[in-house]
C-alpha positions as CSV (number, residue, x, y, z in Angstrom):
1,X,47.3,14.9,-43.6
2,X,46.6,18.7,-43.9
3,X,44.3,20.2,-41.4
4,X,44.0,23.2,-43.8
5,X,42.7,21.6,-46.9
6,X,39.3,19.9,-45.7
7,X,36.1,22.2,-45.0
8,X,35.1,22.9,-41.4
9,X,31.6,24.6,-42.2
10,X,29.5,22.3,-42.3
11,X,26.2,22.4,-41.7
12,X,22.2,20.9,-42.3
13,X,21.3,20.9,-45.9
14,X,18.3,19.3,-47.9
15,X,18.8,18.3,-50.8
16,X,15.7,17.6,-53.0
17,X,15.2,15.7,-56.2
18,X,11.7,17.2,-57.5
19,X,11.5,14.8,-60.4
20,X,11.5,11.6,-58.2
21,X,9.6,13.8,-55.6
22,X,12.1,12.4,-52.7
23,X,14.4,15.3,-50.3
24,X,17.2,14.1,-47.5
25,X,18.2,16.4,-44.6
26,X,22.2,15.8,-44.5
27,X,25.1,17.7,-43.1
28,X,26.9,19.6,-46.3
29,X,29.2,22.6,-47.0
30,X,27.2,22.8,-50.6
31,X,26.3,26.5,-50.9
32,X,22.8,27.5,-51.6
33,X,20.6,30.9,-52.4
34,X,17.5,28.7,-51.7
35,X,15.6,27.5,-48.4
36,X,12.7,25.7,-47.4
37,X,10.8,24.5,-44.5
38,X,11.4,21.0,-43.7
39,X,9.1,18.4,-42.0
40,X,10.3,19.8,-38.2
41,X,9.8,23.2,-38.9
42,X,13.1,24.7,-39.5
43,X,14.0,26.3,-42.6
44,X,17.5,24.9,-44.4
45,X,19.1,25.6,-47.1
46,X,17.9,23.6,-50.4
47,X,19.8,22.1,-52.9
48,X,18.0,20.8,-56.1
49,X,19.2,17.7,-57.7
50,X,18.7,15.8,-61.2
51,X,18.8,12.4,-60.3
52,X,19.2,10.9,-57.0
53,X,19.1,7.4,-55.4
54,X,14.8,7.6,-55.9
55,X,15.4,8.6,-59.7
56,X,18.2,7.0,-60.6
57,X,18.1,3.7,-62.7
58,X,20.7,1.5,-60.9
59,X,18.6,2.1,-57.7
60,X,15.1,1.9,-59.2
61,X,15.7,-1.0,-61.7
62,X,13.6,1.2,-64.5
63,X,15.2,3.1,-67.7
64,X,13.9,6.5,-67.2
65,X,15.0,9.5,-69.4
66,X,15.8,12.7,-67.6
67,X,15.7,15.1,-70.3
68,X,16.6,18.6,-68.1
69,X,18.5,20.5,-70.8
70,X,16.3,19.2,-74.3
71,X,19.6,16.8,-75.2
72,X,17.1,14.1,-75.6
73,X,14.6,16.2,-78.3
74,X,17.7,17.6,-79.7
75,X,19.1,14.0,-80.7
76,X,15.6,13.2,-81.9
77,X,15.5,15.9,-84.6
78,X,18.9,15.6,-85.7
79,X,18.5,12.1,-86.4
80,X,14.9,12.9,-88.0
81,X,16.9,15.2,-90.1
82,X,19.4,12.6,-91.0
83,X,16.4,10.7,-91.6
84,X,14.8,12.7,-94.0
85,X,18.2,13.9,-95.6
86,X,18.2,9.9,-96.7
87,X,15.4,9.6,-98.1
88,X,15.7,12.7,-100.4
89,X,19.2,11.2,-101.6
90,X,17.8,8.0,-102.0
91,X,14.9,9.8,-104.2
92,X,17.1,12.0,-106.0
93,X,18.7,8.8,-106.8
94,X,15.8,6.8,-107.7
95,X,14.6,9.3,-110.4
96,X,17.8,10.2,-111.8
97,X,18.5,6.0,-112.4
98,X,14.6,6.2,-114.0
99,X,15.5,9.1,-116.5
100,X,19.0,7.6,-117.5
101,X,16.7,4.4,-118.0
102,X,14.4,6.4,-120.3
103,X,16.9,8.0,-122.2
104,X,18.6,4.3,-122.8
105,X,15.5,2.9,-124.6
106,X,15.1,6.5,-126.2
C-alpha cells in the first residue's frame, strides 16, 4: 500500500444536519470556512449536511422529502403543466368533434 496517497491531517470536525436538528463531533480531513462552539466549549470546524442517519429514511423508518434545491416544486409544476397541456388538447378536441358533428347534420 502507498504511504503517500491517504490523508494525514486529520482532525475534530462536527458535522451538523440542521433539518433533523442532530450534529456528531468526529475526526475528518473535510475542509470547512465555518466553526461553532460545541457542547465542551471548544470551537470546531462545522460541516452542514442534507441528510444524515437522524433524517434519513432507512434510519428513521418515515418518507420525508428533503427538497434543498426546489427539485421537488420544480417536478410539481411541470407535471401541473403537463396536466393542464391535457386537458386543453382534450378540449380542443372535444369541440372540434362537436362542430364536425354539427356540420354533419347541417
Amino acid at each position: 500500500m502507498k504511504s503517500t496517497i491517504h490523508p494525514t491531517d486529520y482532525r475534530p470536525v462536527v458535522f451538523s444536519d440542521d433539518v433533523a436538528g442532530f450534529a456528531f463531533l468526529t475526526q475528518s480531513t473535510a475542509q470547512t470556512n465555518e466553526t461553532i462552539k460545541w457542547e465542551d466549549g471548544s470551537e470546531y470546524p462545522l460541516v452542514k449536511v442534507h441528510i444524515s442517519s437522524a433524517s434519513h429514511p432507512f434510519f428513521t423508518g418515515e418518507e420525508r422529502i428533503i427538497d434543498t434545491e426546489g427539485r421537488v416544486d420544480r417536478f410539481k409544476a411541470k407535471f401541473a403543466a403537463a396536466e393542464a397541456r391535457k386537458e386543453a388538447l382534450a378540449s380542443k378536441a372535444k369541440k372540434a368533434a362537436a362542430k364536425k358533428a354539427a356540420k354533419a347534420e347541417q
